[in-house]
Each structure stands twice: as structure tokens, then as C-alpha cells.
VEXDREN-2710 file (C-alpha; in Angstrom, 1 decimal):
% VEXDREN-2710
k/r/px/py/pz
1/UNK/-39.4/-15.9/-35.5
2/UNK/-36.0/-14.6/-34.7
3/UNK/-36.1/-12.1/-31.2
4/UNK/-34.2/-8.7/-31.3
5/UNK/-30.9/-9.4/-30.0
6/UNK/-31.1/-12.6/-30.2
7/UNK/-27.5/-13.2/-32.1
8/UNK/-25.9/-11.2/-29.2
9/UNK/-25.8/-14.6/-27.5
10/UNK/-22.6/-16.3/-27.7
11/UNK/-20.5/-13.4/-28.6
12/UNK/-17.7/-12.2/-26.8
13/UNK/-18.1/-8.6/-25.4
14/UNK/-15.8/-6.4/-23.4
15/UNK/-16.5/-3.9/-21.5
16/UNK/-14.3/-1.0/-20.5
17/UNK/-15.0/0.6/-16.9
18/UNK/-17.4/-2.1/-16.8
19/UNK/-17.9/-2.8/-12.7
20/UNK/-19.5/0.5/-12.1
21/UNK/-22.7/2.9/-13.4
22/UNK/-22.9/2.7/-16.9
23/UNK/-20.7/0.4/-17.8
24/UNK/-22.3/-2.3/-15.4
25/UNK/-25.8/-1.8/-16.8
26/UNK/-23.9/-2.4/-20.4
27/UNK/-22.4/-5.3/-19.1
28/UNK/-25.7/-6.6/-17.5
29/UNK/-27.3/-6.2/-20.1
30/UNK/-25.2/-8.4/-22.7
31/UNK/-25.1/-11.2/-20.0
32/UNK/-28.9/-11.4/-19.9
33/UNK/-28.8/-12.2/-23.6
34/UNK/-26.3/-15.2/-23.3
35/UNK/-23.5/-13.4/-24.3
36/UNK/-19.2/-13.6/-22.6
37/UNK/-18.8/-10.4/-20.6
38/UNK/-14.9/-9.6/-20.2
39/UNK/-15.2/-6.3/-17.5
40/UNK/-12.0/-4.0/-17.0
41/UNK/-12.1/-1.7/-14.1
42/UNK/-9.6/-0.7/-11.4
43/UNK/-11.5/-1.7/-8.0
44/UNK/-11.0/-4.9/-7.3
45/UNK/-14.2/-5.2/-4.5
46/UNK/-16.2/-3.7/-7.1
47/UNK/-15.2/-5.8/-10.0
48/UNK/-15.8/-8.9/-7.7
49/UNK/-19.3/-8.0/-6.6
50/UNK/-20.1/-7.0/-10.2
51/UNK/-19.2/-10.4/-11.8
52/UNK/-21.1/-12.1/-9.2
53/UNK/-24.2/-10.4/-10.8
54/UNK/-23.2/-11.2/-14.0
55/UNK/-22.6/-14.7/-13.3
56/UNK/-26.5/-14.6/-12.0
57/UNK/-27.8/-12.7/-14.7
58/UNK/-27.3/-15.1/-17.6
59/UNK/-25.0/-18.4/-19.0
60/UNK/-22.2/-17.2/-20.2
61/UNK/-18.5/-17.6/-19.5
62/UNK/-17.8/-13.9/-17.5
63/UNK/-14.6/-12.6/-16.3
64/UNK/-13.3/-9.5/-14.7
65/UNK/-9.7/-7.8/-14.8
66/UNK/-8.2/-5.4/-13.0
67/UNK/-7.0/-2.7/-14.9
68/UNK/-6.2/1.0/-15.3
69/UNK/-7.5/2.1/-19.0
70/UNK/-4.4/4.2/-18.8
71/UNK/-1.8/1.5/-18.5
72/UNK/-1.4/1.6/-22.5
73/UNK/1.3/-1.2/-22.0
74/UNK/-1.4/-4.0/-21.0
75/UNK/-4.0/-3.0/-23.3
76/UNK/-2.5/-5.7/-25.9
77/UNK/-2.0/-8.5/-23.1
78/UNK/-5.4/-7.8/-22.1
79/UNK/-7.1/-8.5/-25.7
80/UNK/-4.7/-11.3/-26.5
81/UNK/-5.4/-13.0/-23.1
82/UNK/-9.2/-12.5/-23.9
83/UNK/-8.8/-14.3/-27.3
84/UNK/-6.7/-16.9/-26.0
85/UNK/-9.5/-17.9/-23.5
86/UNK/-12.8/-17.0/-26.0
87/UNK/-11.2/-17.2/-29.5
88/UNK/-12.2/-13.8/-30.0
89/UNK/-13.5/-10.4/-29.3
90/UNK/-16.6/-9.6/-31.4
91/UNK/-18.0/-5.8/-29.2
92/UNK/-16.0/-3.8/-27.7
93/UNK/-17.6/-1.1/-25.7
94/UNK/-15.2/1.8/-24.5
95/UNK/-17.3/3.2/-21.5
96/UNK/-14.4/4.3/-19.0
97/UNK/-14.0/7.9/-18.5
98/UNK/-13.6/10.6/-16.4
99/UNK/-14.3/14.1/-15.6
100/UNK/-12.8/16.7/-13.2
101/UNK/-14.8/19.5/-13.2
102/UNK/-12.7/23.3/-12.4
103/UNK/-12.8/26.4/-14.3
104/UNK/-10.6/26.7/-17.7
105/UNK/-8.9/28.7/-15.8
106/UNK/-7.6/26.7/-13.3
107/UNK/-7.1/23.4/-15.0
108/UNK/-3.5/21.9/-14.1
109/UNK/-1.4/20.1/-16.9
110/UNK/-2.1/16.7/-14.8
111/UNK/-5.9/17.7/-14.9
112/UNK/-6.0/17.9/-18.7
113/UNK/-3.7/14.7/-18.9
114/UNK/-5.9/12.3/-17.1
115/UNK/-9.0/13.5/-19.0
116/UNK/-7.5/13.2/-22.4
117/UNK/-5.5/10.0/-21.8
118/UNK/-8.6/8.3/-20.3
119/UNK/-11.3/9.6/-21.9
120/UNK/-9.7/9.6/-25.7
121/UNK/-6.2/7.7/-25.6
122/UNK/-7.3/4.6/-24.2
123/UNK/-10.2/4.6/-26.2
124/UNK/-8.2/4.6/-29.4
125/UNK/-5.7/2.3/-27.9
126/UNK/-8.4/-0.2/-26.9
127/UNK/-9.8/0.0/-30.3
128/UNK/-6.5/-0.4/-32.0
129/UNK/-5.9/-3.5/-30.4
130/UNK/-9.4/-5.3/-31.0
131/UNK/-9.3/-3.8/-34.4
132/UNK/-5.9/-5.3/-35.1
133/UNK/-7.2/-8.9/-33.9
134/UNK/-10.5/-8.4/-36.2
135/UNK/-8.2/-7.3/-39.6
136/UNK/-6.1/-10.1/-39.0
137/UNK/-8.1/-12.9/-38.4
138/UNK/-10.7/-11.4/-41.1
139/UNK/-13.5/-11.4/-38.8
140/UNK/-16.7/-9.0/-38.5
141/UNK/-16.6/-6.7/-35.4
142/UNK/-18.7/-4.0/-33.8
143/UNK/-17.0/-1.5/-31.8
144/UNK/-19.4/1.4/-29.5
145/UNK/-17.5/4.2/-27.9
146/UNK/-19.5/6.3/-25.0
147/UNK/-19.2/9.8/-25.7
148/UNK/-21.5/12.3/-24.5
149/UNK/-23.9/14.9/-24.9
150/UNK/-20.6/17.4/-24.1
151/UNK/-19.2/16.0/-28.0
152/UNK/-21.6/18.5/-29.2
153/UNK/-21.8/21.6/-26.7
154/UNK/-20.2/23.1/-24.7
155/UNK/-20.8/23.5/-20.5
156/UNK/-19.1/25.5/-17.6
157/UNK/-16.0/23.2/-15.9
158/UNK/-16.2/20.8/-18.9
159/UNK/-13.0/22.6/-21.5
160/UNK/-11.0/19.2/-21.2
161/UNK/-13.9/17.2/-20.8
162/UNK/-15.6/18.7/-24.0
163/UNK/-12.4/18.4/-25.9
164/UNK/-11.9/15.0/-24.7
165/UNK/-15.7/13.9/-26.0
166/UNK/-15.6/15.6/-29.2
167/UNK/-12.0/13.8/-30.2
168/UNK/-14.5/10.4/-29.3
169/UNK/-16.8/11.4/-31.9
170/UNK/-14.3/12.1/-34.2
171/UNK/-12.4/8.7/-33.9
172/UNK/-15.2/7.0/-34.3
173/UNK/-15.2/8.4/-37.2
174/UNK/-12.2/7.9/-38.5
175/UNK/-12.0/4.9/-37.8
176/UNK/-15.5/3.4/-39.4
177/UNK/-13.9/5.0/-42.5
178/UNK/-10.8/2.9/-42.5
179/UNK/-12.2/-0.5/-40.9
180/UNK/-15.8/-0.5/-42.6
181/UNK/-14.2/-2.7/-45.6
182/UNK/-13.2/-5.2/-43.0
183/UNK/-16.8/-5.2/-41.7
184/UNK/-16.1/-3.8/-38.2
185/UNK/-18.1/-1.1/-37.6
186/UNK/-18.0/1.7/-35.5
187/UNK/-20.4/3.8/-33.6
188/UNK/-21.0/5.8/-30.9
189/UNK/-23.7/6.6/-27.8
190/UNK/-23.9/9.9/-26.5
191/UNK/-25.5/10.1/-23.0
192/UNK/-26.3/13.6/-21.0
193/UNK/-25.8/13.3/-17.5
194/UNK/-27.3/9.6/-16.3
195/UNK/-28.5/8.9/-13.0
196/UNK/-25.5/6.8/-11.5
197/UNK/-23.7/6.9/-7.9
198/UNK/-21.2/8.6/-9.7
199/UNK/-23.4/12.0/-10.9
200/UNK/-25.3/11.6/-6.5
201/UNK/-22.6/13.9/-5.3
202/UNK/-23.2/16.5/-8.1
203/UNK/-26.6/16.6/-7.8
204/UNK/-26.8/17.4/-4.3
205/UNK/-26.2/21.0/-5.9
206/UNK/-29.7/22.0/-6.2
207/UNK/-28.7/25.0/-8.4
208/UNK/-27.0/22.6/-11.0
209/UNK/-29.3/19.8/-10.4
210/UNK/-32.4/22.9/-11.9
211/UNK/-29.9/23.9/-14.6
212/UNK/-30.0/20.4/-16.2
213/UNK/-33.1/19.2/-16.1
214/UNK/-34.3/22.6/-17.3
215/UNK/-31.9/21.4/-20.6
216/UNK/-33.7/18.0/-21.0
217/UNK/-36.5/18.4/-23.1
218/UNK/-37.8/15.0/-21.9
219/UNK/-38.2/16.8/-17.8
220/UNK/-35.7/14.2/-16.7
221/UNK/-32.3/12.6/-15.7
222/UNK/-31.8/8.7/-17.9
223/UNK/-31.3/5.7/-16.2
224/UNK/-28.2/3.4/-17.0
225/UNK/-30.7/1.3/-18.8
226/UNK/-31.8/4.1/-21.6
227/UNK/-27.9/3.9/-22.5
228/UNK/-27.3/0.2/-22.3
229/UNK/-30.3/0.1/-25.1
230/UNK/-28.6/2.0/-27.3
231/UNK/-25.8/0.1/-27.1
232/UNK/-27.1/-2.8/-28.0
233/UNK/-28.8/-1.6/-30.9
234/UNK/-25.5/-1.1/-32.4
235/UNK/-24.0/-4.4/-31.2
236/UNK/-26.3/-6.2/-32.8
237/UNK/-27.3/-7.0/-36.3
238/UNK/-30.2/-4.7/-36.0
239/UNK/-27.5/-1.9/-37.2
240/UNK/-25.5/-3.5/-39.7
241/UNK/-25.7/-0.5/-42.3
242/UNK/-25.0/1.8/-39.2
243/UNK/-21.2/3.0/-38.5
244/UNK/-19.5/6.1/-38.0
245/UNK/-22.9/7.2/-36.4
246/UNK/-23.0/8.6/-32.7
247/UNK/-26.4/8.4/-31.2
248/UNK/-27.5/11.1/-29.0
249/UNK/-29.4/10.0/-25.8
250/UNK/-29.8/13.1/-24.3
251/UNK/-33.4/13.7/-23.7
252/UNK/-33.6/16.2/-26.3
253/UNK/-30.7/18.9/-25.0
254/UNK/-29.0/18.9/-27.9
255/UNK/-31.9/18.9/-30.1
256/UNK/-32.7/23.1/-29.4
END
């Protein structure tokens, strides 16, 4: 009897903004099923301490590099370098993003840039590239964009980070339109706010901490791990009638 996930193992995964929150969990959680863990993230201390994990966690061949998502330039040296050493890329998972939260009205021109560029350009970039290497070398792919709960609805300080998220939704997409007769198919997760250091500081605002957990119909905040699940659902072969799909794990805010 074959075990869920079980043909996860061996297969090369890479992991955007993987060193940190989210993305580590993601990452984690491939490397406990025997699968290659590439992780790209701009802290170098972090990205250390993180592979060290994964190297515990499970068999496979991990590596981290040290990268700014935004640096469109090295998005193609980084895929070709990772099928050079692996022979291929078979997930990618485009988890790095970023929000600054300010009022519409007082978001700067370099405020909406660095939301847009990270959260959407590189995302398509990213994809681009691993989708290029898929079509021509006629292999099978699977590639899982986070978006977010803000895809869908809107929420005070969020205009570029809305805008951002919904364009992720879109792509996806688009693109499982044009790549699903190539048999690389595309998907997304939508999270609400997850419990991570990155969402401690936010919290600490008891008022907005009470407005979002009154939105959750569930009465509380996701782990990491509810997200990483979700992601491997639609890494593995579990889903392979599923693209173009974006599933919400939001604890039911969406839902009403």
C-alpha cells in the first residue's frame, strides 16, 4: 500500500523565502518526506541555521542560496545552477512576499514597487524560468504560489498588498491555462494571517489582534503547518486533475 506523499520523495523542490515562517515549515515539510530542498532567502544566518534543520529533518541533498527575489537578473542562474546540480526542478513553491502596511493614502511609489515586484513580479519570473526548463526538457511539473486570504477581500492598509495577491491568483491562472498541455500544473494556497515571528509584532495590537480572530470562523490564528499541508496536497500526485485552483486556508473568513 502506497503512503500519501509518498512520491514526493526524491523530487527536487524549491522554495522561495524558504529560511523563515512559512516558507521554512514548507521546506521542512518536503525534507521529512525524502525530498531535495533548494531554499532562497536573503539572510544569510538564517538560511544557514534553517538548512541545518533541514539537513536533520530527512535524506536528501539540501541547499540554500542567498538571494533577493527581486534581483530578476539571477532568477535564471539560480534555476539553471539548481538543474545543473539535481537534473531538474519538479515544485516550485513561490512563498516570498511582503507587506507594508500604511493608509492608501499615504503609500509612496517605492512602497507600491517593493510590494508588486516582490509579491507578483518575481513570482512570475520564478515561474517563467522553471516553466521554461519543464517545456523544454518535456517534463511534468507542479508549481504552488502563496497568495492570501487578501486575493479575495479587501482590508484597511492592504491597497498594494490586495492588488499584489489578487494579480497571484490571477497568474496562476493564466498560466495553468497555457502550461497544463505540458503537464505542469499550477495552483495556488491562500493563507489568512498565520502565526509566524513575522505577524508577533502585529499582534501585540490587541485591537487588531480582536478584529481578526473575530473574522476566522474556526476562533483562531493557523499554524505554519495548516499551510505547509496544503501545499503538499498539490505537490503531490494526490492533485493531478487540480490546476489553476487556489485553495483558501483561511479558517472560514472568506467563506461569509
Amino acid at each position: 500500500m502506497n503512503m500519501y506523499f509518498s512520491d514526493l520523495h526524491n523530487k527536487t523542490v524549491m522554495v522561495t523565502g524558504g529560511s523563515k515562517g512559512i516558507g521554512k515549515d514548507i521546506a521542512l515539510s518536503f525534507a521529512k518526506l525524502g525530498a531535495h530542498v533548494i531554499i532562497i532567502g536573503r539572510g544569510a544566518a538564517a538560511l544557514e541555521h534553517t538548512l541545518g534543520e533541514l539537513k536533520e529533518a530527512g535524506s536528501g541533498n539540501h541547499k540554500a542560496v542567498s538571494a533577493d527575489v527581486n534581483d530578476i537578473k539571477r532568477v535564471r542562474a539560480i534555476v539553471e545552477e539548481a538543474v545543473r546540480d539535481y537534473g531538474t526542478v519538479d515544485i516550485l513553491v513561490n512563498n516570498a512576499g511582503v507587506n507594508i502596511p500604511k493608509p492608501a493614502i499615504e503609500v509612496t511609489e517605492e512602497d507600491w514597487d517593493k510590494v508588486l515586484d516582490t509579491n507578483l513580479k518575481s513570482v512570475f519570473f520564478y515561474s517563467q524560468s522553471v516553466g521554461k526548463h519543464l517545456i523544454e526538457r518535456g517534463k511534468k511539473g507542479r508549481i504552488i504560489n502563496i497568495a492570501s486570504q487578501m486575493s479575495f477581500v479587501g482590508y484597511i492598509k492592504r491597497a498594494a498588498y490586495c492588488s499584489s495577491k489578487g494579480g497571484v491568483v490571477q497568474m496562476t491562472k493564466a498560466l495553468a491555462v497555457e502550461w497544463a498541455k505540458y503537464g505542469i500544473n499550477v495552483n495556488a494556497v491562500a493563507p489568512t494571517f498565520v502565526e509566524t515571528e513575522f505577524t508577533a509584532d502585529m499582534f501585540e495590537d490587541e485591537n487588531f489582534k480582536k478584529d481578526v480572530e473575530s473574522r476566522i470562523l474556526l476562533g483562531k490564528l493557523p499554524k505554519p503547518k495548516d499551510i505547509s499541508g496544503a501545499v503538499l496536497y498539490l505537490a503531490s500526485d494526490l492533485s493531478d486533475f487540480v490546476t489553476g485552483e487556489t485553495i483558501k486556508v483561511d479558517g472560514g473568513w472568506t467563506a461569509i
